[in-house]
N, C-alpha and C positions, 0 to 999 in steps of 0.2 A: 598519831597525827602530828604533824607538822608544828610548833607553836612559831605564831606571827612575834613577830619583835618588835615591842611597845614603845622603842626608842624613845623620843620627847615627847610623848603622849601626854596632853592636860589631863591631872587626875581627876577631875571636876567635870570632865564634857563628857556629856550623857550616850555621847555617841560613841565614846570611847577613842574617838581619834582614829585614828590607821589601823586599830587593834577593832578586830571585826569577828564576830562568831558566825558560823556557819549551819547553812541548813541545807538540808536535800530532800526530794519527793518523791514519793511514789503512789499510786490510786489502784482500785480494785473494783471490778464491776463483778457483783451477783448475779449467777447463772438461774433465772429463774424457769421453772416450767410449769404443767399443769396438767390434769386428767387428760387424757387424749384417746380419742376414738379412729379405727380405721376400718374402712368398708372393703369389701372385698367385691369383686367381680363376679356376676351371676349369668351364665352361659344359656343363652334364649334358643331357638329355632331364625328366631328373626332378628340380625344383632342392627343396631340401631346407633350406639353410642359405645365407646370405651370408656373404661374407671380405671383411674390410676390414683394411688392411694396416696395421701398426702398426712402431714400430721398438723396438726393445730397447737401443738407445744411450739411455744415461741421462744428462741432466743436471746438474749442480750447479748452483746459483745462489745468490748471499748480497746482502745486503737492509741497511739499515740500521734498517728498521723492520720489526717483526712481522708480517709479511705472508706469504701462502704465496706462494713463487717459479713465478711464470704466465710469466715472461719470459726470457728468457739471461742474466741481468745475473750477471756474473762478475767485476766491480770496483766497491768500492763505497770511497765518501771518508767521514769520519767530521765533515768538515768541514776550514775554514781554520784558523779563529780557534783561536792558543796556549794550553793551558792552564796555569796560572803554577801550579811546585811549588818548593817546598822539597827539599834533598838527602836522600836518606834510603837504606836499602840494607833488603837480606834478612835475618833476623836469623841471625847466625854463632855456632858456637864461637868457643870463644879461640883455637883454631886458626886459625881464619879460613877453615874449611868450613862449608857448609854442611847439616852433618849436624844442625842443628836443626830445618832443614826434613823432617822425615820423609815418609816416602813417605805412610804413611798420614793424614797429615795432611789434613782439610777444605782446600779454597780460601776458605773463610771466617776460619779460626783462623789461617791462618798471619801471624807475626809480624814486623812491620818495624822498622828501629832507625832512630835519628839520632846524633848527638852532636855537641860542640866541638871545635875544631879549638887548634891548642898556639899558629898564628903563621898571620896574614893572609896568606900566600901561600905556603900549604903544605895540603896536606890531610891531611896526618898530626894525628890526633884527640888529646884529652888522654889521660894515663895516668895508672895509679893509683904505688902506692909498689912494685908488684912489675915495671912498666915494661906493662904488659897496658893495653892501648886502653879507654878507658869509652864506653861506648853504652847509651843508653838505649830500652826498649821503648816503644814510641808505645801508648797505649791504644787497645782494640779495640773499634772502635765498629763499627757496621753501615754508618756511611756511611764509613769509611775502606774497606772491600772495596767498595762499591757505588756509589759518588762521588766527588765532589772533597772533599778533605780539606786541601790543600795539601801533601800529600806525594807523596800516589798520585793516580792518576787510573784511572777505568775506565770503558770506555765496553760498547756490546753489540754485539755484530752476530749478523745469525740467518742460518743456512744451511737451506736444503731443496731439494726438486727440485721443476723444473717438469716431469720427465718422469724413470720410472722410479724405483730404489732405489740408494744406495749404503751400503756397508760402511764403518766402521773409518773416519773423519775423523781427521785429523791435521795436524800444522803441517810441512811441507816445507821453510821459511827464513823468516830474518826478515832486513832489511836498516834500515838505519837513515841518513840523507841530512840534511844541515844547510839549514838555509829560509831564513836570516837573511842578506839583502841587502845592499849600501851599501859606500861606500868604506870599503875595510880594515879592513871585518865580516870578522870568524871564527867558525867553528861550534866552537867548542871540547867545545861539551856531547856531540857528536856519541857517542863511544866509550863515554861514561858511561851512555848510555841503555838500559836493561834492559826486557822484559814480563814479566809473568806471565798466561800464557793458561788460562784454564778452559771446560770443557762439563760441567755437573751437578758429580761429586766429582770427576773428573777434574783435573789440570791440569801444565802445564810454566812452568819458569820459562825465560827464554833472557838471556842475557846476550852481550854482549864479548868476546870470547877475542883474544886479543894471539898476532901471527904467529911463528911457529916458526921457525929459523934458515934452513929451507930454504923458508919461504912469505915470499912478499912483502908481502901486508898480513893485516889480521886478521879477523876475519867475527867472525858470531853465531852460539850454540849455545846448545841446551838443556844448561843446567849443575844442573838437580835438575828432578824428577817425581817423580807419584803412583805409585802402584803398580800401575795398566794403565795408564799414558801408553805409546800408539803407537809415538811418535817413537824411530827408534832402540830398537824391541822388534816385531818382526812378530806375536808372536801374542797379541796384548792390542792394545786400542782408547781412541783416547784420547776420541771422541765417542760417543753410541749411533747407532745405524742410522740413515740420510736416507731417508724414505720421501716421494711424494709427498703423505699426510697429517699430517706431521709437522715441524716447526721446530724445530732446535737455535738454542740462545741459549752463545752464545761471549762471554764476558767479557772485555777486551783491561785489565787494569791496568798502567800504563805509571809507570816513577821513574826516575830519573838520583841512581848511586851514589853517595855524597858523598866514598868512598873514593879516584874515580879521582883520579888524579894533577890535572887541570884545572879540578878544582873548588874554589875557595878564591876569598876573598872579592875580594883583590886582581885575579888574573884576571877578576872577573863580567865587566867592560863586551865581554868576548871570548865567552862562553860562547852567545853567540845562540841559534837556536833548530834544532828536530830535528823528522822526520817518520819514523813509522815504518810498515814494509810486512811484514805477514805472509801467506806463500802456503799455502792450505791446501789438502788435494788426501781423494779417498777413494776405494774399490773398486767399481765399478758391481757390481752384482748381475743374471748374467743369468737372466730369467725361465724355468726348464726346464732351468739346468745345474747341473748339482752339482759339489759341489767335487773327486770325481774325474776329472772330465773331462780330457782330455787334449789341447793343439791341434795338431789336424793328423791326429786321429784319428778312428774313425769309432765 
């Protein structure tokens, strides 16, 4: 990878100045199916109607362009090329929850911070005279939720079916992988890199989680939602209904925390670069059963 040239870069600015790490994306839709029945044709004396056999296994397919899903495509890349952000996070209490993110809150309003760091190789931010962290709200513009901004980034992808209905769309995992090659490249941004996934008002944020004394390493989890996100709630829906005439548009806004431990300015020429993989999955709906149905019963 290329390293950027930090020229007169403040060692103190949290944003790191002109010296920027890089992220790029990529999503995956799960090919769901289901038990499927087909009828064959019964030759009478007296034909009345024709049967043409159809299946009841549905679908998914996701696209990186608005297109109705004709095909299987169940992996889609959002591209190569990095897109270069600045550090920035969710915006927190003073706690350092985030209970500012409320549930009912738009995927449009919700608020991102940044701030200064106290020492070049430290990510611990400056403090006021009560010892409490300063962070600043980034202003909220429409292309901060819907573009490159230098902080955030957000790209779309559209889900629909080429065959069938599904229920209830949701994000299953997200994984996150370092891309930045060459001798004694490190992917340091790796752990910092967070989304924020939306469908209409819906959305999840997923983040980081750091392993537990009895887990060996650490994974990604939804750490705040709206108030019908899926994930981790069976009976709420984090997308509306996949029908074969209908395209969801999935939003992917993707930042790397400024907070994590390996973000400071000193570290950059380490921070390389990140890919991220989100698997979304949903309910096939079959045509004639309802939801009492029973399997295995008649």
């Amino acid at each position: 990878m290329k390293k950027e040239n930090l020229g007169s870069v403040k060692a103190l600015k949290k944003q790191l100045g002109a010296a920027v790490a890089m992220v790029c994306v990529a999503a995956v839709a799960l090919g769901s199916s289901t038990y499927a029945w087909f009828v064959s044709n019964n030759t009478v004396d007296a034909t009345v109607s024709s049967i043409s056999a159809q299946s009841n296994a549905a679908f998914l397919t996701i696209n990186n362009t608005n297109a109705k899903g004709t095909e299987t495509t169940t992996t889609v890349s959002l591209g190569d090329n990095p897109v270069k952000l600045y550090p920035s996070r969710p915006h927190q209490a003073a706690d350092g929850t985030k209970t500012d993110w409320v549930a009912g809150t738009e995927p449009a309003n919700l608020v991102w911070q940044t701030a200064y760091a106290k020492e070049a190789g430290k990510s611990d931010v400056q403090t006021n005279a009560e010892g409490k962290g300063i962070y600043y709200d980034l202003k909220h513009t429409d292309s901060l939720v819907t573009g490159t901004t230098g902080y955030v980034s957000t790209s779309q992808v559209y889900v629909s079916s080429s065959q069938g209905a599904f229920n209830s769309l949701k994000i299953d995992a997200m994984s996150v992988k370092g891309t930045a090659t060459g001798t004694d490249v490190k992917n340091d941004i790796v752990n910092a890199v967070g989304a924020l996934v939306s469908c209409g008002q819906e959305w999840e944020l997923w983040e980081y989680v750091a392993p537990t004394e009895s887990e060996t390493a650490g994974h990604w989890a939804q750490t705040a939602k709206s108030s019908n996100s899926l994930s981790g709630n069976s009976d709420a829906t984090f997308g509306d209904a996949v029908t074969a005439n209908q395209i969801l548009t999935v939003n992917v806004t993707l930042f790397y925390d400024g907070d994590y431990s390996t973000i400071n300015t000193t570290n950059f020429k380490n921070l390389g670069q990140a890919s991220v993989k989100l698997d979304f999955s949903a309910t096939p709906v079959q045509q004639g059963v309802n939801e009492n149905y029973t399997q295995g019963t008649k």
